[in-house]
N, C-alpha and C positions, 0 to 999 in steps of 0.2 A: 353658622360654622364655616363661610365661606371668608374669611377674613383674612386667610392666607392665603389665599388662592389670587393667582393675579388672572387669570383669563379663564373664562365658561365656555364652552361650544357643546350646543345641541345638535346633537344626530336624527334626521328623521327621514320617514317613508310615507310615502302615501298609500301605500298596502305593504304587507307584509312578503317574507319571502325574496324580498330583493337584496337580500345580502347585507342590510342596515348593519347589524352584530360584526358579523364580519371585519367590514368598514372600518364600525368603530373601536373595534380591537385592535386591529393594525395600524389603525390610522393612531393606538396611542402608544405602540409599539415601536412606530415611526420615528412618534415626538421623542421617548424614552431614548432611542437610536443616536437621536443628534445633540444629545446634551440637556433635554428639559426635565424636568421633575413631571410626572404625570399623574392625576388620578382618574379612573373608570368607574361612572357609578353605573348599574346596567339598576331603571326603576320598567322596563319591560317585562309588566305584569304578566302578563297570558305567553312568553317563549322567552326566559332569563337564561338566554344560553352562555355568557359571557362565562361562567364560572366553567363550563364543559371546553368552550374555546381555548382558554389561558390552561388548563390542567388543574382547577383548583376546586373540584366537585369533590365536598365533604371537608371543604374548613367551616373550622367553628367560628361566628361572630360573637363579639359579647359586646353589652355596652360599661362605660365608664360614668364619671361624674359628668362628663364634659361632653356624653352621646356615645353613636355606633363607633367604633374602632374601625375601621378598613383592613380587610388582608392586604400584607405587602409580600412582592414576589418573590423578592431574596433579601440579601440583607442591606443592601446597598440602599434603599428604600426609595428607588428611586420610580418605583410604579406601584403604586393604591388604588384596591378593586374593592367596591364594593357592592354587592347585588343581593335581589332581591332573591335569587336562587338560592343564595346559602342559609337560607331558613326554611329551605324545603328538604326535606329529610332524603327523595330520589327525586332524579329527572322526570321522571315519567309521572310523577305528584302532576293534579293539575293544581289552579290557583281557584278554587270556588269560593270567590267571596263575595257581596253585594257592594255596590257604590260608595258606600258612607265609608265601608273599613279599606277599601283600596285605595280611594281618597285623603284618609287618615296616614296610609303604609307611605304613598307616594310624598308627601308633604315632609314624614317625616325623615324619610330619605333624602329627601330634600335641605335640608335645614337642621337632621342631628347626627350627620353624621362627621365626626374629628378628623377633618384633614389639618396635615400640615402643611408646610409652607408647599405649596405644588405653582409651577408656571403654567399647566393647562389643565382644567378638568374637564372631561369627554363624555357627555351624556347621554347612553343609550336607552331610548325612548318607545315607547309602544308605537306602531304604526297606526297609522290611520287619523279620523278626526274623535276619536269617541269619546267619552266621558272622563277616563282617566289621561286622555293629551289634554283635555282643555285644565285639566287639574295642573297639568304640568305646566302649561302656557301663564296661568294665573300664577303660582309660584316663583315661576321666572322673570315676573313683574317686579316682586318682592326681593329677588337677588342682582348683583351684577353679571349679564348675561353679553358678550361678546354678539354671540347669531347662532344663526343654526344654516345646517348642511344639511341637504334634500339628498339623499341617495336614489336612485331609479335605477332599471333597467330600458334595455331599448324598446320593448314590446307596445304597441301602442296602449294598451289596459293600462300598464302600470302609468303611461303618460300622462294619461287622463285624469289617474289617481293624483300626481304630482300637481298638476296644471290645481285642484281643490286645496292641496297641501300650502300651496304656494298664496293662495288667496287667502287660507285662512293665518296663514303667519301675519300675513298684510293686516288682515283683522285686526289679529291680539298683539299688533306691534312687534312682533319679534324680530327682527333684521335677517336677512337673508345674507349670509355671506357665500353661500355660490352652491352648484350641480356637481355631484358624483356620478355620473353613468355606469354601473355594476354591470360584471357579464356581456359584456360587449365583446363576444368573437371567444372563439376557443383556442388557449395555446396549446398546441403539440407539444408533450413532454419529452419528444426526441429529438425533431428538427427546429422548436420552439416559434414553427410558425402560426400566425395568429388565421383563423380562418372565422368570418362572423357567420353564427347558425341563424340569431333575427336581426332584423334590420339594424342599422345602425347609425350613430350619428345625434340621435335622437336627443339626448340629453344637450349635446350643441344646440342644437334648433330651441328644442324648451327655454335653456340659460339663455339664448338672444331674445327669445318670447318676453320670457319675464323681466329680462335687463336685468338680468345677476351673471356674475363671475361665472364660467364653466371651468371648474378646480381642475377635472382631469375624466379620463377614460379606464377605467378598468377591465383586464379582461378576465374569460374564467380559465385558470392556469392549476390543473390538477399537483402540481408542484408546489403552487403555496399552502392545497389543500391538506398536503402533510405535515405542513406545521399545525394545525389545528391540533389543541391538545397542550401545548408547551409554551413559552412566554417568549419563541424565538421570533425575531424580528424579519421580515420578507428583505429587510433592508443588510441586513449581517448574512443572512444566509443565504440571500437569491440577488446579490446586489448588481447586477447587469440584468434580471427582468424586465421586460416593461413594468410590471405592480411594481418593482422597488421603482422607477425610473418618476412611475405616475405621482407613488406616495412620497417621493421624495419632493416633488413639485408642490405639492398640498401643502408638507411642513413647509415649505419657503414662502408658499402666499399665506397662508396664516401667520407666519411671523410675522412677515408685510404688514400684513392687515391689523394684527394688534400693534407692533409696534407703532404703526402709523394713527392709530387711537390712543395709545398713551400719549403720545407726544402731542 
């Protein structure tokens, strides 16, 4: 059901808690911002926050002849979400299910759900290496897949996490198209000055390590934290932040970069 879609980006984490969701909300909030058509499929089984992110906790899905439907945000249709949260009755549901049927749920997330024509679909993915990522990696075999974006943090744990992340993309073929650094430095919601609480930089160093792209730096800005909730863009509403500044650099090398593969 990917047949309108002209470009896939996978979003991932080498552990969780690094603001992956986040990321990938924005990051297609961003896209939406500058003229693409977008859609969000959030298949992060064990923490499907996207649906609490965007405001859209307690849409109904249904399927058609044709697969899952996707909720779209307004009418304009120019941003399609679809998660695996909106089949859970509350947030605080967990997902207790065994291998075979997570497996099954992801795949078919993967594969029935009816998008239309979209310029970028944004796929937020479970962290880590476990059962249901290699589920996802193997799927992504079977579709056309752009790359994927490693989100981190600067702490060295989460480094270490990445640094495995990164090898196992190399494994299962996935193409790396570059480092997110999350949480790098706190902005001041008054003076808007950035002060870093751990280390920093880190995510530079990793992206020279591995010889991928370093997209950009993220800091954490209690300011974009309010938009959490609404389907507003850090880019319309906070557009001299560094976040809008960073994600605005992101859509430009991704253009780049696909356009430079189509061609």
């Amino acid at each position: 059901m990917l047949d309108k879609v002209k470009n896939v980006i996978v979003v991932l984490s080498g552990k969780g808690g690094v603001g992956k969701s986040t990321v990938s909300t924005q990051l297609a909030l961003a896209l939406r911002a500058t003229g693409h058509k977008v859609g969000l499929l959030d298949i992060d089984l064990c923490g499907p926050s996207v649906p609490y992110l965007l405001g859209l906790e307690g849409s109904d899905i249904y399927q058609c002849d044709d697969g899952w439907v996707p909720i779209y945000t307004d009418e304009s249709k120019t941003l399609a979400v679809m998660s695996i949260g909106f089949l859970l009755k509350d947030r605080s549901d967990p997902v207790i299910w065994r291998g075979p049927k997570k497996t099954m749920m992801i795949r078919q997330f993967l594969t029935d759900v009816k998008w239309e024509e979209l310029d970028y679909l944004i796929i937020d993915t479970p962290p880590g290496t476990s059962d249901e990522h290699i589920t996802v990696m193997e799927c992504m075999r079977e579709v056309p897949c752009n790359g994927a974006i490693i989100v981190t943090t600067p702490q060295g744990v989460a480094l270490d996490d990445v640094r495995k992340e990164i090898t196992f993309c190399k494994k299962t073929g996935i193409k790396l198209l570059g480092i997110v650094e999350n949480m790098s430095g706190f902005v001041c919601p008054h003076c808007t000055e950035c002060t870093n609480i751990f280390s920093s930089n880190g995510g530079v160093e990793l992206a020279q390590l591995a010889q991928v792209p370093h997209l950009g730096t993220l800091p954490i800005d209690p300011r974009v934290g309010v938009l959490a909730g609404s389907t507003a863009s850090v880019l319309d509403e906070l557009p001299d932040s560094s976040t809008s500044q960073v994600l605005r650099g992101i859509v430009q090398q991704l253009d780049a970069l696909t356009a430079s593969a189509q061609g």
